[in-house]
N, C-alpha and C positions, 0 to 999 in steps of 0.2 A: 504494500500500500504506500502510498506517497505522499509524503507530510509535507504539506503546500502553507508555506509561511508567512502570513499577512498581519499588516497594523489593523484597527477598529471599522476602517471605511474599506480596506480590499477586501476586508469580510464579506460584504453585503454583497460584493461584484462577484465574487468565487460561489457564493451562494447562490447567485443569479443564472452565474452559468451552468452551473450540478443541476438547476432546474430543468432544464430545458438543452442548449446545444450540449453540455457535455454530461449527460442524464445517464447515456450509455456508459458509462466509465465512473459514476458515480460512485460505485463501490472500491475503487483502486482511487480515492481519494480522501486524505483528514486534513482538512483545511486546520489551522492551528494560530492563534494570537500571538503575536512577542507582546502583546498591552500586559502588563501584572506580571511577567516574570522578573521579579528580585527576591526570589526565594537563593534558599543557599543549592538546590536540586531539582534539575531539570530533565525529566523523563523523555529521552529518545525511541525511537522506534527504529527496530534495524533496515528498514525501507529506504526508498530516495528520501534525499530531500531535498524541497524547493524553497530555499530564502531568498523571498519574495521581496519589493516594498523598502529593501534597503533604505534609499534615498527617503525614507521618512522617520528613518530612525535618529536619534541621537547620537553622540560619539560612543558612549558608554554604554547602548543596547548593541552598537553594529561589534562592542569589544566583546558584548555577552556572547553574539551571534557565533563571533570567533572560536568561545570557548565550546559551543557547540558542536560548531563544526570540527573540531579537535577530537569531539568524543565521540562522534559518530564516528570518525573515524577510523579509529582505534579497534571501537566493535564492531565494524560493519566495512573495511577495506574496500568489498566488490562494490558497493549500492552506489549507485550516484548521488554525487552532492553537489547542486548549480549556485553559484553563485558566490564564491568564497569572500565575506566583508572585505578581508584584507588585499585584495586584489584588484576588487570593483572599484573604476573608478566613477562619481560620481558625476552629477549633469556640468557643472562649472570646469572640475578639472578636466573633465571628459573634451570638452569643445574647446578650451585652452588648450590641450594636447592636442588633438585634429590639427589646430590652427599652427601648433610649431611642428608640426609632422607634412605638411603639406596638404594635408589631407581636405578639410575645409577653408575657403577665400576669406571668409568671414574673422574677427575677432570679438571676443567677450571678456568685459572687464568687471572686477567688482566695484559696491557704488565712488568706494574710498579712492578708486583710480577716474572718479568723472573728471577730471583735469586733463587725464595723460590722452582720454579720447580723440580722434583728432577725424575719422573718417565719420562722415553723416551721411542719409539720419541712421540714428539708433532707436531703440525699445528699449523699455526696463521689463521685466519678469522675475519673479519668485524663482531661487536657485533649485529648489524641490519638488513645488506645487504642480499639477501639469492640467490649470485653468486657465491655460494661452500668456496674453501681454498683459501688462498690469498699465499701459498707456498705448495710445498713437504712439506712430513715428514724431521721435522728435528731430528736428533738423537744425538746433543751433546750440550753442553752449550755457546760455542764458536759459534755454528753452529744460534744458536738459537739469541744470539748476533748479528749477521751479517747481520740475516735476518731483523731484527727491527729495524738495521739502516738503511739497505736498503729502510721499507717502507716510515722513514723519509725523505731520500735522495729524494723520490718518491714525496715528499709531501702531504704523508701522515698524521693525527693526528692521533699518538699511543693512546690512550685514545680511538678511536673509533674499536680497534681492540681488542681481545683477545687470549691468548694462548691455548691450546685443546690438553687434552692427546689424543693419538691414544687408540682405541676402534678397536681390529680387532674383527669382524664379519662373518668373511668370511668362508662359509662352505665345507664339504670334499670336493664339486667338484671345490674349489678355486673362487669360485666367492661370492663376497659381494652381499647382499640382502638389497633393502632401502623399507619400509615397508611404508605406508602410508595411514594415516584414518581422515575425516573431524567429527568433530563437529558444531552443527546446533542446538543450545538449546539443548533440551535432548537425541539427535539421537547420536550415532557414527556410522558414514558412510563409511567401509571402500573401500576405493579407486581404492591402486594397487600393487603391489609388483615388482620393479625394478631392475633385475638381472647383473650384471656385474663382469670384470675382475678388472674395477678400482675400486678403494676404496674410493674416495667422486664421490660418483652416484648420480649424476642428470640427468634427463632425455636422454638428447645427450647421455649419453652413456651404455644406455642402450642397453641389449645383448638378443632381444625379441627371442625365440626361444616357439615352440609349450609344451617342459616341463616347462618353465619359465608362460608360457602364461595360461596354464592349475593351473598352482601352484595361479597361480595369480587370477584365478576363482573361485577353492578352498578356498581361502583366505577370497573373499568375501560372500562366502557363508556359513560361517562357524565364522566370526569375532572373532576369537580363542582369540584375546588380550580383548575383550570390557569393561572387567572390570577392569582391568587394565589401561585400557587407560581412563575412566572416573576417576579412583583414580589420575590420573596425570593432567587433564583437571581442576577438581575440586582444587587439590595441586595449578597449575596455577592462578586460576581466571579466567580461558579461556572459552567463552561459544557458541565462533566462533572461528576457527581456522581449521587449518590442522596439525595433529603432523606428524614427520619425524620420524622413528626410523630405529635399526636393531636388531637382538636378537644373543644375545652373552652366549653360554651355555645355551640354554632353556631360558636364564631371558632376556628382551627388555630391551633396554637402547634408551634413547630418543637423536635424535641431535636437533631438534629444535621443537618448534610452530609455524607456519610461522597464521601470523595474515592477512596476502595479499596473501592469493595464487591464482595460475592460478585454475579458477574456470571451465576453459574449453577455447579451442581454436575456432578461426573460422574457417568453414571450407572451407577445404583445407589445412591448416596449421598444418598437423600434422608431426611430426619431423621425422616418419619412411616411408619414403609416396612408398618404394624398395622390400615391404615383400609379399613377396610368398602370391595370393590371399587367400588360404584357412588358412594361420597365422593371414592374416588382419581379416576376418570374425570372426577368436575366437577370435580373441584383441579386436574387436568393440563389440562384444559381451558381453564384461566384460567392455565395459565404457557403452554401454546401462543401462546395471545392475547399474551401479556407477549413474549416471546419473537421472534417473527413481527415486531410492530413494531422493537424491540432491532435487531435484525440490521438491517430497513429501513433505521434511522438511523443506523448503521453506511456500511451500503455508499452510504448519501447522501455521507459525508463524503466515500468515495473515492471521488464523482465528479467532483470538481475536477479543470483540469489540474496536474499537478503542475510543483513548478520544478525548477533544479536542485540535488542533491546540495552540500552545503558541509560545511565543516568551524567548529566555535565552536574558538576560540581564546583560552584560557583562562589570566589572566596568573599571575607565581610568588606574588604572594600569597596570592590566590584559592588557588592548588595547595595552600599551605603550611597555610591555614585548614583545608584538605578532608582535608589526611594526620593534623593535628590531629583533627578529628572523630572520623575513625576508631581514634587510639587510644583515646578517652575512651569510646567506644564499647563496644571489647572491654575496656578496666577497669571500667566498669561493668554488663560482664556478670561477670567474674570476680568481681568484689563482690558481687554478687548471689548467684550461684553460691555462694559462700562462707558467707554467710546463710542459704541454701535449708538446706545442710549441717548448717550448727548447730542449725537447725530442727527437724533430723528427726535429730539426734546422740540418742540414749537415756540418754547420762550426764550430759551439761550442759541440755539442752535444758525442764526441767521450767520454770524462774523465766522462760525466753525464752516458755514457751508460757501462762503465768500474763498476759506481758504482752500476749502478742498475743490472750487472750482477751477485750483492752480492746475489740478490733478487732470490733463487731456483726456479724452477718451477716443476710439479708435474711429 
């Protein structure tokens, strides 16, 4: 069975998908929280495992993770284990390294280098979150200032954001392409290809049309980047994930690895639910395909034999770091909270919304 490792929110998505696309395989799956492990013992299962969601851990959950994967180790040599913390590199250094490797045209800075910027426009976005841009294109230096006080005004922590050259993409017929392929240990799966008018494409705004949709079946039947995309997977340390890209002149440039992604919705839930029956038929078509593979490279993993069951044994500092987190955690939801409040208060709130209209939108 295959201990599939998620924070609080990848729960609800691994849940979603055991409903429905990945229903068939639901028994070679134990979805499993890192939330509340800082006990001093952590019960393994001599199975794969999949630590998931990295990117939303803390420094001292992804050091737990380690110690996990140490012990699985130990007991279980054969089984697969995807994702090693200590290898993974994360979304910021990820695309800093691309960018000194040659690899992507683009560069990304943290907010404390908005100085050293020099090519425009850029974006600011969340170095973990994967809820797109946290503004427009800003195109000046000034502009670029305004905006980063804004996300403070917001209560935001600059340190958890970074800066992002623009990458245009977008081909003769004006629309941006978002490209997308899973890795699964040694499979690359690719997924789907995203067509739209706007430029950070996430799924909502996608512009499904029967050329986009055919392009996007094409895509997968052909996995034109694969080697490529394993030279970036491996560059990563990534051995679960989903990368995001677009290709700019012939050469892909990557925007992220997302380490949680939507593995599949339940159904009914799907976000185009308006499209001309015979569009819907090819679309479904092409997540069948997506799909069909998925699950294969799934149940590949659990055909190891497995070892046995152990326990990680996790020492009182490590514990004390981990109860640490967690308070900082929920006071930094209360603060927030708090924020949200004064926000949306009707009697203080005008001079707060004055400054948050520093904050651009896309």
């Amino acid at each position: 069975m295959i201990t599939f490792w998620v924070n609080g929110e990848g729960m609800f998505g691994v849940q979603n998908y055991l409903s429905h696309r990945g229903k068939a395989i639901v028994a070679h799956f134990e979805p499993r929280l890192y939330d509340g492990l800082d006990g001093s013992r952590i019960h393994l299962t001599g199975g794969p495992q999949i630590f998931a969601a990295l990117d939303q851990l803390t420094a001292a959950q992804r050091e737990l993770v380690g110690h996990m994967w140490d012990a699985h180790a130990a007991a279980a040599p054969q089984a697969p284990r995807l994702n090693d913390p200590r290898r993974v590199l994360l979304r910021f250094e990820l695309l800093h390294r691309l960018w000194e490797e040659g690899l992507n045209t683009f560069r990304v800075y943290r907010t404390e280098q908005a100085d050293q910027v020099s090519a425009f426009p850029v974006f600011v976005r969340h170095i973990h979150r994967h809820n797109g841009p946290a503004t427009r294109l800003v195109r000046t230096p000034d502009d670029l200032r305004r905006v980063l006080t804004a996300l403070r005004i917001r209560g935001r922590r600059l340190r958890d954001y970074m800066i992002v050259e623009f990458c245009d993409t977008s081909g003769p017929d004006g629309r941006f392409r978002k490209y997308a392929a899973f890795k699964v240990g040694p499979h690359i799966i690719p997924s789907h290809v995203f067509a739209s008018h706007e430029w950070a494409l996430k799924s909502e705004w996608n512009e499904p049309t029967v050329d986009s949709v055919r392009e996007g079946l094409q895509y997968q039947h052909d996995n034109p980047h694969a080697a490529w995309l394993a030279r970036v997977f491996d560059l990563a340390g990534i051995d679960y994930g989903r990368i995001d890209y677009g290709v700019a002149g012939g050469v892909p440039q990557v925007w992220e690895i997302n380490l949680n992604a939507t593995l599949g919705r339940a159904e009914g839930q799907s976000r185009h639910t308006g499209l001309d029956p015979a569009l819907k038929a090819l679309r479904d078509s092409g997540r069948d395909i997506f799909h069909a593979q998925l699950r294969s490279a799934f149940l590949e993993l659990d055909a190891y034999p497995p070892g046995t069951d152990r326990e990680a044994i996790i020492d009182e500092p490590l514990q004390g770091r981990l109860r640490q987190d967690a308070r900082r955690r929920r006071r930094r939801k209360r603060i927030a909270g708090w924020l949200e409040r004064l926000y949306d208060n009707p009697l203080v709130n005008r001079p707060v919304k004055r400054l948050y209209a520093l904050l651009p939108r896309r």
